[in-house]
PDB file of N, CA, C and O in Angstrom:
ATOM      1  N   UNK A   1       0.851  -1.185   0.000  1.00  0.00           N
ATOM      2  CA  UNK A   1       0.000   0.000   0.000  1.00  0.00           C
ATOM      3  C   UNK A   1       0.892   1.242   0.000  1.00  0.00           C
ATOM      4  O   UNK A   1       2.039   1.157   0.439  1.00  0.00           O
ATOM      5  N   UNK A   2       0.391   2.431  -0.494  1.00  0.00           N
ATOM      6  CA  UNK A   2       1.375   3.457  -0.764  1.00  0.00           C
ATOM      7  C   UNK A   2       1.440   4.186   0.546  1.00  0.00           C
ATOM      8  O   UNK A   2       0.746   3.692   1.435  1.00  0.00           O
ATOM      9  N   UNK A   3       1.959   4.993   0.773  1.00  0.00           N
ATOM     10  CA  UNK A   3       2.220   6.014   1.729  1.00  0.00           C
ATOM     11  C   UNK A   3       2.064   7.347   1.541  1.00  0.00           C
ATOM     12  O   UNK A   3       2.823   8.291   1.759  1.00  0.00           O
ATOM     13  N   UNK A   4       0.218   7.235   0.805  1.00  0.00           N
ATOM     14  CA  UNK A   4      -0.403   8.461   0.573  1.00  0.00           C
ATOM     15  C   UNK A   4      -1.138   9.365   1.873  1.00  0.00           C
ATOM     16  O   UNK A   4      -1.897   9.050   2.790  1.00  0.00           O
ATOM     17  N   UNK A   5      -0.475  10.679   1.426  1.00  0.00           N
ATOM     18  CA  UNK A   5      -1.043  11.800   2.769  1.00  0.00           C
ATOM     19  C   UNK A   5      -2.130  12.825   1.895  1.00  0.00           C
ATOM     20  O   UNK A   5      -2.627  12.779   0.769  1.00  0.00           O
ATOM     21  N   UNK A   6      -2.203  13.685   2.954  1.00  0.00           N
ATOM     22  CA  UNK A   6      -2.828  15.102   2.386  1.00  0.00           C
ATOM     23  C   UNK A   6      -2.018  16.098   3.431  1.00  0.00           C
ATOM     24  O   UNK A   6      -1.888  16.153   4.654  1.00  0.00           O
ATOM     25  N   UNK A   7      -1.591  16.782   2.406  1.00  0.00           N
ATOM     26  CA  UNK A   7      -1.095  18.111   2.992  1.00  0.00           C
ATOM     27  C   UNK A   7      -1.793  19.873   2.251  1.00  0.00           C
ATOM     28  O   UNK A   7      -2.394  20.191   1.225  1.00  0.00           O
ATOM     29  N   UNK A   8      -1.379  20.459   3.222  1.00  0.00           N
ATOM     30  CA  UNK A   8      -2.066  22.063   2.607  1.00  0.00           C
ATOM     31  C   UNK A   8      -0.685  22.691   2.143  1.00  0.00           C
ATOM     32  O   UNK A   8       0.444  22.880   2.595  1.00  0.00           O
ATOM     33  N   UNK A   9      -1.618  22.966   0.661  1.00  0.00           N
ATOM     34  CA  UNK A   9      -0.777  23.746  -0.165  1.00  0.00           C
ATOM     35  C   UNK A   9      -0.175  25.439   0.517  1.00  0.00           C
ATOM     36  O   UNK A   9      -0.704  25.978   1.489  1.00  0.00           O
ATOM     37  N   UNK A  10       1.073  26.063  -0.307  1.00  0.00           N
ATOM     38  CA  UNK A  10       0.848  27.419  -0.181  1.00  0.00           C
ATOM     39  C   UNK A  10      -0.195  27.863  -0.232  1.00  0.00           C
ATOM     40  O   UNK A  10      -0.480  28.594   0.717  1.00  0.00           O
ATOM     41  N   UNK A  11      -1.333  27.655  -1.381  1.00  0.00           N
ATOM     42  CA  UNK A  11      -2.495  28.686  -1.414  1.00  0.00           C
ATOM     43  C   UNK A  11      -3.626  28.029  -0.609  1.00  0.00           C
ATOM     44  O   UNK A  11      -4.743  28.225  -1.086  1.00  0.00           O
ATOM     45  N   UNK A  12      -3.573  27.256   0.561  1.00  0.00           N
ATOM     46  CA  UNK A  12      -4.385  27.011   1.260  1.00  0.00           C
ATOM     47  C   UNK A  12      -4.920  25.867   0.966  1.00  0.00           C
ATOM     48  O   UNK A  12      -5.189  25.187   1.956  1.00  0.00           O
ATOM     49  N   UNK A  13      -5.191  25.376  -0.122  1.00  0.00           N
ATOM     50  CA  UNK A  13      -5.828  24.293  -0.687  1.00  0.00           C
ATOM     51  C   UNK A  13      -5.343  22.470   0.000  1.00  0.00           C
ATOM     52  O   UNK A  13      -4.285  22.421   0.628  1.00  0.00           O
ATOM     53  N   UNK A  14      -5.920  21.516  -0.124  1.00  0.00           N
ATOM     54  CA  UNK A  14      -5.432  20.342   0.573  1.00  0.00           C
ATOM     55  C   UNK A  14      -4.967  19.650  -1.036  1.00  0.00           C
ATOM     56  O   UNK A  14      -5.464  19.799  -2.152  1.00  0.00           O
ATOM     57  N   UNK A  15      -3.895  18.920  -0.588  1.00  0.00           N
ATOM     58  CA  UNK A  15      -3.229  18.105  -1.668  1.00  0.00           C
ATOM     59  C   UNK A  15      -2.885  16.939  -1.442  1.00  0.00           C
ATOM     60  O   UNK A  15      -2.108  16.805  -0.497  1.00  0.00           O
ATOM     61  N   UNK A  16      -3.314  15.680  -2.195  1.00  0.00           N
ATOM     62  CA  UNK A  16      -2.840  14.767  -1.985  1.00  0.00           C
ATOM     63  C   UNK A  16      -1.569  13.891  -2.464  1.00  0.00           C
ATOM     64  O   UNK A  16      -1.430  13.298  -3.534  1.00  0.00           O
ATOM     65  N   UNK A  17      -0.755  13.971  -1.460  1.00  0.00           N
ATOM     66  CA  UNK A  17       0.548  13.496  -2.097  1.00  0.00           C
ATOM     67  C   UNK A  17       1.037  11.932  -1.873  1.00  0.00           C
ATOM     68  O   UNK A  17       0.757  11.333  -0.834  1.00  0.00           O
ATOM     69  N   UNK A  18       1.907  11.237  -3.110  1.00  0.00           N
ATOM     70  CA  UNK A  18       1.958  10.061  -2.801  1.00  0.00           C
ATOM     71  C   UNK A  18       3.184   9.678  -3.468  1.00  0.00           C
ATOM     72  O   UNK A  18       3.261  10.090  -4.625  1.00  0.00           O
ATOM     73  N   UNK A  19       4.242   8.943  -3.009  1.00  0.00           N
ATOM     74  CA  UNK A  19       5.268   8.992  -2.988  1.00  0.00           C
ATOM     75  C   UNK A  19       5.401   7.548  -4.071  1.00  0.00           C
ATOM     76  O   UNK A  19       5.020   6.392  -3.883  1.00  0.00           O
ATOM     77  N   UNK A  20       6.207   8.274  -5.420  1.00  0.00           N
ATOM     78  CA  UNK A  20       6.942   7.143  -6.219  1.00  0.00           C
ATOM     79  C   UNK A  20       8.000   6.320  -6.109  1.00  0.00           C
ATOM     80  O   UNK A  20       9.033   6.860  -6.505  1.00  0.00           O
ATOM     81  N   UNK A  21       8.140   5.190  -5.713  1.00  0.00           N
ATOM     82  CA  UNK A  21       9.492   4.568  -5.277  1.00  0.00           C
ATOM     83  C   UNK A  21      10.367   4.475  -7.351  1.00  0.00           C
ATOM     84  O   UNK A  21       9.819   4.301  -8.440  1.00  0.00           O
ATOM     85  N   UNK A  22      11.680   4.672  -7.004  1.00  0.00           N
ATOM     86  CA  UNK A  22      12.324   4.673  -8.326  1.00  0.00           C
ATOM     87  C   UNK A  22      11.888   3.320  -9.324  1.00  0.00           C
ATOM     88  O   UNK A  22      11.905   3.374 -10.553  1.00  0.00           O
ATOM     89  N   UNK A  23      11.578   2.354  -8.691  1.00  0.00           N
ATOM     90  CA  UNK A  23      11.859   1.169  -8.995  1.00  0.00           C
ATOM     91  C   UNK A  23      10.297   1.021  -9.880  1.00  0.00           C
ATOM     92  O   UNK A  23      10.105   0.309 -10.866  1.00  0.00           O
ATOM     93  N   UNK A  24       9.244   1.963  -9.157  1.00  0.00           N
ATOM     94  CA  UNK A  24       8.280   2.220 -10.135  1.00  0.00           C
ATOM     95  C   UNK A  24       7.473   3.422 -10.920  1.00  0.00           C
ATOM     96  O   UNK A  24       6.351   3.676 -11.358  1.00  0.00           O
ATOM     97  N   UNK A  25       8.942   4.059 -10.794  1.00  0.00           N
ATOM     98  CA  UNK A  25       8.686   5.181 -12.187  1.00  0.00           C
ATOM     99  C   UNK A  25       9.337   4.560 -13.318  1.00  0.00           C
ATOM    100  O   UNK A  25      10.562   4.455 -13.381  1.00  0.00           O
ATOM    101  N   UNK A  26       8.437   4.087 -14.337  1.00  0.00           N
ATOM    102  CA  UNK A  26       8.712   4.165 -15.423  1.00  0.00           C
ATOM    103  C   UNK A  26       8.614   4.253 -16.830  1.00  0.00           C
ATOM    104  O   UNK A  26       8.739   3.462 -17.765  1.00  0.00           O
ATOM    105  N   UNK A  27       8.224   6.045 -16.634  1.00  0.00           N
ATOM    106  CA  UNK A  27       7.836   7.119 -17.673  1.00  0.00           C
ATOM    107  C   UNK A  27       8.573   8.203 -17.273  1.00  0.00           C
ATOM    108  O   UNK A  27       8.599   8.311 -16.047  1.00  0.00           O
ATOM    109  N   UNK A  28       9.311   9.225 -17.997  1.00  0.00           N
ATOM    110  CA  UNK A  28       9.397  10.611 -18.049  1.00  0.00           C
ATOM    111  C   UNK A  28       8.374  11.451 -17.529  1.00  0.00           C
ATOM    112  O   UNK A  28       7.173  11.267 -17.725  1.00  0.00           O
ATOM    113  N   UNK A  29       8.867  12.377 -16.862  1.00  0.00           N
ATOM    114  CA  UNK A  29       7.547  13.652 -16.613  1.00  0.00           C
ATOM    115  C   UNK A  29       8.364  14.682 -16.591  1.00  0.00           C
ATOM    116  O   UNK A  29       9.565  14.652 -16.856  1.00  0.00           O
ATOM    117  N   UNK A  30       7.608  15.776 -16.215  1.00  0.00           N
ATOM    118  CA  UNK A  30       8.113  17.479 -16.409  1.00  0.00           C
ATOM    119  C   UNK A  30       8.118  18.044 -15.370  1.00  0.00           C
ATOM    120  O   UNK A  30       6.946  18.360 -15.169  1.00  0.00           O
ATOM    121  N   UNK A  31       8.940  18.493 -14.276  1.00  0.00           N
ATOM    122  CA  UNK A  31       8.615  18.513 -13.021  1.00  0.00           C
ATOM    123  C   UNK A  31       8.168  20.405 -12.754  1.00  0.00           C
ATOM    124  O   UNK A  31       8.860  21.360 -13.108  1.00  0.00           O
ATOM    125  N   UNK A  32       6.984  20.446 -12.123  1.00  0.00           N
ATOM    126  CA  UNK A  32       6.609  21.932 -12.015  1.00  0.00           C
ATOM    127  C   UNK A  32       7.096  22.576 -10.865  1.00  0.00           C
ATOM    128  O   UNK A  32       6.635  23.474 -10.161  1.00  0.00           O
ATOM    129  N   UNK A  33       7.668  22.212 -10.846  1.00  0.00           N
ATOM    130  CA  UNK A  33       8.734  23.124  -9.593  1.00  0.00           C
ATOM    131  C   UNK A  33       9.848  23.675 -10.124  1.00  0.00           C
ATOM    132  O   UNK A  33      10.137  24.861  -9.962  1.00  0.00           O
ATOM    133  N   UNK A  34      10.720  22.642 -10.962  1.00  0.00           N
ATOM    134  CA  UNK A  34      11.752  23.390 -11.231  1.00  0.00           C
ATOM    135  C   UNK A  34      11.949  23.319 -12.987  1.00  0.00           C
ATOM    136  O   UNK A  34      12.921  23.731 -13.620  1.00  0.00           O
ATOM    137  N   UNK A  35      10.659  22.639 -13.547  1.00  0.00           N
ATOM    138  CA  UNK A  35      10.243  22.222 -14.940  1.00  0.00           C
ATOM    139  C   UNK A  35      11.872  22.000 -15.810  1.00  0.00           C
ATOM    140  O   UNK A  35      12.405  22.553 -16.772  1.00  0.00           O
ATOM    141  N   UNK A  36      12.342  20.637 -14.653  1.00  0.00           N
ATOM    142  CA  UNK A  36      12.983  19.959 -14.965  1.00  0.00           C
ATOM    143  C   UNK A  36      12.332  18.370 -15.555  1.00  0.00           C
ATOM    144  O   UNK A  36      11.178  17.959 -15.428  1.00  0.00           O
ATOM    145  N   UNK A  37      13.473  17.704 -16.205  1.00  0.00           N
ATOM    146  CA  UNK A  37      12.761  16.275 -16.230  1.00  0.00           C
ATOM    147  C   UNK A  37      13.019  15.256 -15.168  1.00  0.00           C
ATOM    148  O   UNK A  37      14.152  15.166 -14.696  1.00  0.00           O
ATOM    149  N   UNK A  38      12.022  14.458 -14.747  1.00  0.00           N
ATOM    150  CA  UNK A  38      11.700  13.525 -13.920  1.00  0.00           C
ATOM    151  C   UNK A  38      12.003  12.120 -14.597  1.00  0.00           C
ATOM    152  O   UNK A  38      11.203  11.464 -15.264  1.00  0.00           O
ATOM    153  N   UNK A  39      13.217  11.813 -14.317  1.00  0.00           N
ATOM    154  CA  UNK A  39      13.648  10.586 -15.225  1.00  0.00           C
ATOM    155  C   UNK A  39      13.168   8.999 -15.281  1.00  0.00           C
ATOM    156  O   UNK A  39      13.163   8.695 -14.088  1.00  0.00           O
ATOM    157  N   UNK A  40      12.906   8.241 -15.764  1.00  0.00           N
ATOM    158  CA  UNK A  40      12.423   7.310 -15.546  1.00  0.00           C
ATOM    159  C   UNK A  40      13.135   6.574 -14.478  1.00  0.00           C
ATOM    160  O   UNK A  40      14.341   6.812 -14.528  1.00  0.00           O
ATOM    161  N   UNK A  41      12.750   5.630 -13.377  1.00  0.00           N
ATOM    162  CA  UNK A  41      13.879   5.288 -12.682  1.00  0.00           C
ATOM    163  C   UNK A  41      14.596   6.663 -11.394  1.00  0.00           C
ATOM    164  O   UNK A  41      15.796   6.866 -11.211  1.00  0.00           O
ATOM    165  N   UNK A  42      13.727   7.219 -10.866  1.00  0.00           N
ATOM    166  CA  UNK A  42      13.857   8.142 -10.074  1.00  0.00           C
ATOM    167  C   UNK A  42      12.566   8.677  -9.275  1.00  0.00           C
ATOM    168  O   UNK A  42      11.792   9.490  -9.780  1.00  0.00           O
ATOM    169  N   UNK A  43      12.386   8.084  -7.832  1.00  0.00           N
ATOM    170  CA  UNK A  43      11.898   8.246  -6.794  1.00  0.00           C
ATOM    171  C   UNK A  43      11.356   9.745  -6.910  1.00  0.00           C
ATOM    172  O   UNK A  43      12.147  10.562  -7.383  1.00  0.00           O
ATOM    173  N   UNK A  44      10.402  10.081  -6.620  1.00  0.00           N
ATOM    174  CA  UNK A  44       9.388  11.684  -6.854  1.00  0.00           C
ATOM    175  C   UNK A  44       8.098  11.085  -5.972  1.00  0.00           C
ATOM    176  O   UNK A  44       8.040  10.045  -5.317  1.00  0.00           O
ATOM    177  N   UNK A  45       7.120  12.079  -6.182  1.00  0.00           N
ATOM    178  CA  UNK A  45       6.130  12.265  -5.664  1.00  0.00           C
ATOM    179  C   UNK A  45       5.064  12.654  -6.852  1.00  0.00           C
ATOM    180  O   UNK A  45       5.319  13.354  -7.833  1.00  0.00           O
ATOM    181  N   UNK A  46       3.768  12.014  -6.521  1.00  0.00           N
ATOM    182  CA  UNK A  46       2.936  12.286  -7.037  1.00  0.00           C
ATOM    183  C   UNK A  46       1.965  13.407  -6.599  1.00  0.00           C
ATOM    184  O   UNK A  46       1.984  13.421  -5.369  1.00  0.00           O
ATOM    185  N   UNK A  47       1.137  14.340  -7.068  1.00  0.00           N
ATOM    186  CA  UNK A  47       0.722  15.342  -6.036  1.00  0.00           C
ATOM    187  C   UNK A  47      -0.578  16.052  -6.764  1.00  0.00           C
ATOM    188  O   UNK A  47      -0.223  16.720  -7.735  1.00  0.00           O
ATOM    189  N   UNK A  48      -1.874  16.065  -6.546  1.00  0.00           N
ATOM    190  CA  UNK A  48      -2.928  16.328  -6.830  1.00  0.00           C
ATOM    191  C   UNK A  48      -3.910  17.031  -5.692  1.00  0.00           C
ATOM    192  O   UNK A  48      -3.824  16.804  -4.485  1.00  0.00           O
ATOM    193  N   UNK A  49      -4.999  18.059  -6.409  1.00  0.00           N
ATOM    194  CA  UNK A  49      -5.868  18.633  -5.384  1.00  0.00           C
ATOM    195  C   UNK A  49      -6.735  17.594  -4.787  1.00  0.00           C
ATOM    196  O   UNK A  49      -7.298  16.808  -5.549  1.00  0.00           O
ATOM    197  N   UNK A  50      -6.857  17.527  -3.866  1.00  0.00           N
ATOM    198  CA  UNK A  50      -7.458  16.774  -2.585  1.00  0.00           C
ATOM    199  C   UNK A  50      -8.909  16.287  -2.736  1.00  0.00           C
ATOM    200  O   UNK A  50      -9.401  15.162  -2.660  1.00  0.00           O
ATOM    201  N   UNK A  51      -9.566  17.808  -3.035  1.00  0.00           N
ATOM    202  CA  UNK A  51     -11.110  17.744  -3.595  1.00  0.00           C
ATOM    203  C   UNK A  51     -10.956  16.999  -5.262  1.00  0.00           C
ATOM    204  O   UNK A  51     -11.994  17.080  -5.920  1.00  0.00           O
ATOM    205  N   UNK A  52     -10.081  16.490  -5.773  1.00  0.00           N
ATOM    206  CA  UNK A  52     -10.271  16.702  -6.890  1.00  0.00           C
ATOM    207  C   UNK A  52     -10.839  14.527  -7.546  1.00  0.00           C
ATOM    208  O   UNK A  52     -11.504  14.078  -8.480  1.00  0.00           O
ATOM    209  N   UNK A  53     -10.029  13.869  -6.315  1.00  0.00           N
ATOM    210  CA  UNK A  53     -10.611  12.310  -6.207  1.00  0.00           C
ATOM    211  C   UNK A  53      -9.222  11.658  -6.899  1.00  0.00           C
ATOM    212  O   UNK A  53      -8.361  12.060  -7.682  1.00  0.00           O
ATOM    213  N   UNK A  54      -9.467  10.573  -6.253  1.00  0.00           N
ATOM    214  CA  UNK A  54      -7.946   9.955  -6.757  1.00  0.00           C
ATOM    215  C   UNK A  54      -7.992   9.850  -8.397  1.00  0.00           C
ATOM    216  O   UNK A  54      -6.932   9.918  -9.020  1.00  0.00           O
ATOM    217  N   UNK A  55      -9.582   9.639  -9.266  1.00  0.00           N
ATOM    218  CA  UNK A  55      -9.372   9.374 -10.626  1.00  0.00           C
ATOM    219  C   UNK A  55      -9.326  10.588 -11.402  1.00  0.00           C
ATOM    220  O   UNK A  55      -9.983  10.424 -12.429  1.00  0.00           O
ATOM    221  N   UNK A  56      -8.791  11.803 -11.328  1.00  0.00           N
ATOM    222  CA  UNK A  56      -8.544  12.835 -11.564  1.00  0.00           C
ATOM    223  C   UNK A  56      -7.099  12.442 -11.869  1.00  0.00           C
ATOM    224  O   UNK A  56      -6.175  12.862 -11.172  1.00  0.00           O
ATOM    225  N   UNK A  57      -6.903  11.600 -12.961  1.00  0.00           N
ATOM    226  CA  UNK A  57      -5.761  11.689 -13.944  1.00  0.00           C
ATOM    227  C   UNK A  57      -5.127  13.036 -14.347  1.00  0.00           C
ATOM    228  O   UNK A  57      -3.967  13.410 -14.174  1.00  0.00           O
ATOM    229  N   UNK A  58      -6.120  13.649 -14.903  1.00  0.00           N
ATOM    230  CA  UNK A  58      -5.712  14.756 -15.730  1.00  0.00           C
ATOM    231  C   UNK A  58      -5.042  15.770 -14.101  1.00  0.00           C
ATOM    232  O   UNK A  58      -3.936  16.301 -14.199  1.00  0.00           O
ATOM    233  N   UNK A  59      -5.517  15.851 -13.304  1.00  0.00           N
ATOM    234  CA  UNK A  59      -5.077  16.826 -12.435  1.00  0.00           C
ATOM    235  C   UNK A  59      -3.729  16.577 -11.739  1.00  0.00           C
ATOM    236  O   UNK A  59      -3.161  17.478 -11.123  1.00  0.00           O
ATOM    237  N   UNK A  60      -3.246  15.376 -11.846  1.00  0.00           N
ATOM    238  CA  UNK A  60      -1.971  15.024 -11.403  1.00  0.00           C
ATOM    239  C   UNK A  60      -0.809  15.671 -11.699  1.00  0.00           C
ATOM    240  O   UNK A  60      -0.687  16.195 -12.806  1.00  0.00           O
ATOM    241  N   UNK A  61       0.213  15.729 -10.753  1.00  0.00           N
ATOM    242  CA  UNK A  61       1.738  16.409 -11.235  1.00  0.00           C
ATOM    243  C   UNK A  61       2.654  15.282 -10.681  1.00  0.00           C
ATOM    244  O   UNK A  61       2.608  14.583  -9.669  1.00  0.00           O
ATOM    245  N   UNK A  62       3.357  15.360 -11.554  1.00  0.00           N
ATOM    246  CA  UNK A  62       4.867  14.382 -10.552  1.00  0.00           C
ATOM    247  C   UNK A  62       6.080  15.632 -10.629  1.00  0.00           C
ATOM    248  O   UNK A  62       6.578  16.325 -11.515  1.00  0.00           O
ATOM    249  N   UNK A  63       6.207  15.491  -9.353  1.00  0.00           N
ATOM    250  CA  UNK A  63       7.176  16.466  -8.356  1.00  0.00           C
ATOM    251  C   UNK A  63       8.780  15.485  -7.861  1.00  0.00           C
ATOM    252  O   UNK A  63       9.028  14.421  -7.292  1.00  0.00           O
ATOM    253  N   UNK A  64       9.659  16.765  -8.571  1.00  0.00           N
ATOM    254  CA  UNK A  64      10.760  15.780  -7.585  1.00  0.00           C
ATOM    255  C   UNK A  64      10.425  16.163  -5.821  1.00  0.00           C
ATOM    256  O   UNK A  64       9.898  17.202  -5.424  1.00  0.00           O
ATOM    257  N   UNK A  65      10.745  15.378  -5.237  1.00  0.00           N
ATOM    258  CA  UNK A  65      10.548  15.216  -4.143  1.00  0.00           C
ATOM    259  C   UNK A  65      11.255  16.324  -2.930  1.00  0.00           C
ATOM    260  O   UNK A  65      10.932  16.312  -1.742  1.00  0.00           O
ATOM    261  N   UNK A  66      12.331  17.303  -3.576  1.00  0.00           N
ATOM    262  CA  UNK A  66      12.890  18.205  -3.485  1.00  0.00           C
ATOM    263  C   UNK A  66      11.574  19.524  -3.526  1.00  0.00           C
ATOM    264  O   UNK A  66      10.850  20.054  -2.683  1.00  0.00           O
ATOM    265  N   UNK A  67      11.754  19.629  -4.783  1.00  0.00           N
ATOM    266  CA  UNK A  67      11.045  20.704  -5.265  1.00  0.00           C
ATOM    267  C   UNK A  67       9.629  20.993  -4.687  1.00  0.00           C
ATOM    268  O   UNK A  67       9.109  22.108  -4.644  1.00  0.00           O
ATOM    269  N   UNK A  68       8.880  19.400  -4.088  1.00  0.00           N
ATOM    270  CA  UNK A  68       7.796  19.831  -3.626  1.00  0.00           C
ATOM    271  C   UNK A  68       8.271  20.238  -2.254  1.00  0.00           C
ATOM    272  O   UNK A  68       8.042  21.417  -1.984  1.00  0.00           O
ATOM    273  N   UNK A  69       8.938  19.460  -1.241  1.00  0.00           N
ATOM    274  CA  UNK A  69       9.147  20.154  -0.205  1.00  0.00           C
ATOM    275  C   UNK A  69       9.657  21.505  -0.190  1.00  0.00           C
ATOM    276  O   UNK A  69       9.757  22.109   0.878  1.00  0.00           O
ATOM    277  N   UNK A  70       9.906  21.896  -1.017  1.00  0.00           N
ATOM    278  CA  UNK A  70      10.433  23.084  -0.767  1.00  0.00           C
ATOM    279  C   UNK A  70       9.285  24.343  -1.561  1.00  0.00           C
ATOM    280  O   UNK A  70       9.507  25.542  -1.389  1.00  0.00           O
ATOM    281  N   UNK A  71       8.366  23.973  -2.215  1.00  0.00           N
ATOM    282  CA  UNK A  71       7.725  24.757  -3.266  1.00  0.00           C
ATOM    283  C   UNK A  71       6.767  26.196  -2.377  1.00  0.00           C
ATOM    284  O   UNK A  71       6.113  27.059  -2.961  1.00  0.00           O
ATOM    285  N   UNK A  72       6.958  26.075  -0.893  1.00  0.00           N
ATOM    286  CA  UNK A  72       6.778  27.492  -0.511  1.00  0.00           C
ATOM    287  C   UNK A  72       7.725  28.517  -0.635  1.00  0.00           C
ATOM    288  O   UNK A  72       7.426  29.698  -0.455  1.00  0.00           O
ATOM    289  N   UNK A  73       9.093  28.055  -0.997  1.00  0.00           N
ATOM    290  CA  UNK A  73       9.882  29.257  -1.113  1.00  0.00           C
ATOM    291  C   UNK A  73      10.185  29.739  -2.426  1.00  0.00           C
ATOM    292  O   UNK A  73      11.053  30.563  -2.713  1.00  0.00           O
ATOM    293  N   UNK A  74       9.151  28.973  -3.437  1.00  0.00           N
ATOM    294  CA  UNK A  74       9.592  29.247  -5.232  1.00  0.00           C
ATOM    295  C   UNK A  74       8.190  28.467  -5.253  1.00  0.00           C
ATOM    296  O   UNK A  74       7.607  27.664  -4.524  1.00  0.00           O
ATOM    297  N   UNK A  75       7.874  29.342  -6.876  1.00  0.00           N
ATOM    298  CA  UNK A  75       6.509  29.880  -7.482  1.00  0.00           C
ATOM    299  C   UNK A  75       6.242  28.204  -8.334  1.00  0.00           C
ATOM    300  O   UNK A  75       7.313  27.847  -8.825  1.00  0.00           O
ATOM    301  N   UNK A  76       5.438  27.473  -8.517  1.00  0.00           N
ATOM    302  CA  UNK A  76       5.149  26.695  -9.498  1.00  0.00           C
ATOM    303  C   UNK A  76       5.426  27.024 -11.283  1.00  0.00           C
ATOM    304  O   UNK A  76       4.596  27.647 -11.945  1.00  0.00           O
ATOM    305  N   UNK A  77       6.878  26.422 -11.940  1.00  0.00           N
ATOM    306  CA  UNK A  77       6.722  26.885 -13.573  1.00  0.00           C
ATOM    307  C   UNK A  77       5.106  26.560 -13.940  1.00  0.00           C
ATOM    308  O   UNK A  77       4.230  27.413 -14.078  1.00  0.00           O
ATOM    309  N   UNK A  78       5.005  25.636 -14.016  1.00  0.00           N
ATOM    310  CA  UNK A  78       3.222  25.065 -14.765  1.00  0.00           C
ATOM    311  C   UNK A  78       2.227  25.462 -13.878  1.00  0.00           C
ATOM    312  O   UNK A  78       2.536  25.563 -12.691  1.00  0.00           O
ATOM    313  N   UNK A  79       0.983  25.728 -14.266  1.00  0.00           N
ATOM    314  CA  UNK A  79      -0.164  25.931 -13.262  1.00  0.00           C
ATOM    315  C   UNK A  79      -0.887  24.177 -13.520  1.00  0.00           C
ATOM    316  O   UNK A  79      -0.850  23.260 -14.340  1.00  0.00           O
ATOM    317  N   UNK A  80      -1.408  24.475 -12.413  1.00  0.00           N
ATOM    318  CA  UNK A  80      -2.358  23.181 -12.485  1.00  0.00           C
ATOM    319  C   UNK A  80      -3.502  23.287 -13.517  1.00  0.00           C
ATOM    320  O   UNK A  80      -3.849  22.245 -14.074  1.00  0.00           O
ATOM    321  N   UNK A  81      -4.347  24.875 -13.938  1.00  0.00           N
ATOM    322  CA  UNK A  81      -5.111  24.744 -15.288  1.00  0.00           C
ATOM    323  C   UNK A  81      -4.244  24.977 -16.160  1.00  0.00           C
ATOM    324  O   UNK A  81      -4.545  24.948 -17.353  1.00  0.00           O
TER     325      UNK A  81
END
């Protein structure tokens, strides 16, 4: 089972975050924190609005795991719309 939470965003909002082990990323993504790439084979986080339900595909981001902890002190490159 994963080791999915909810945490509150900077803008107040609840987010649900859930942690990718390396061993099962394996796809590329675009990371909106530092809209770097998220390599296949590299541990990140998955991270979506809270209200939004786990099958809210489309609303998903994969975050390096850096960038989200830290994403109150720097602006999101991508918006979520």
């Amino acid at each position: 089972m994963s080791q999915r939470r909810v945490e509150v965003g900077p803008d107040g909002y609840d987010y649900e975050v859930r942690p990718v082990a390396g061993s099962r990323a394996t796809k590329t993504y675009r990371c909106p924190g530092c809209d770097h790439e998220i390599r296949a084979g590299v541990a990140h986080v998955v991270v979506w609005p809270a209200d939004a339900g786990e099958s809210a595909v489309d609303d998903r981001r994969h975050w390096h795991t850096p960038c989200w902890a830290n994403r109150m002190t720097r602006n999101p490159t991508r918006k979520w719309s």
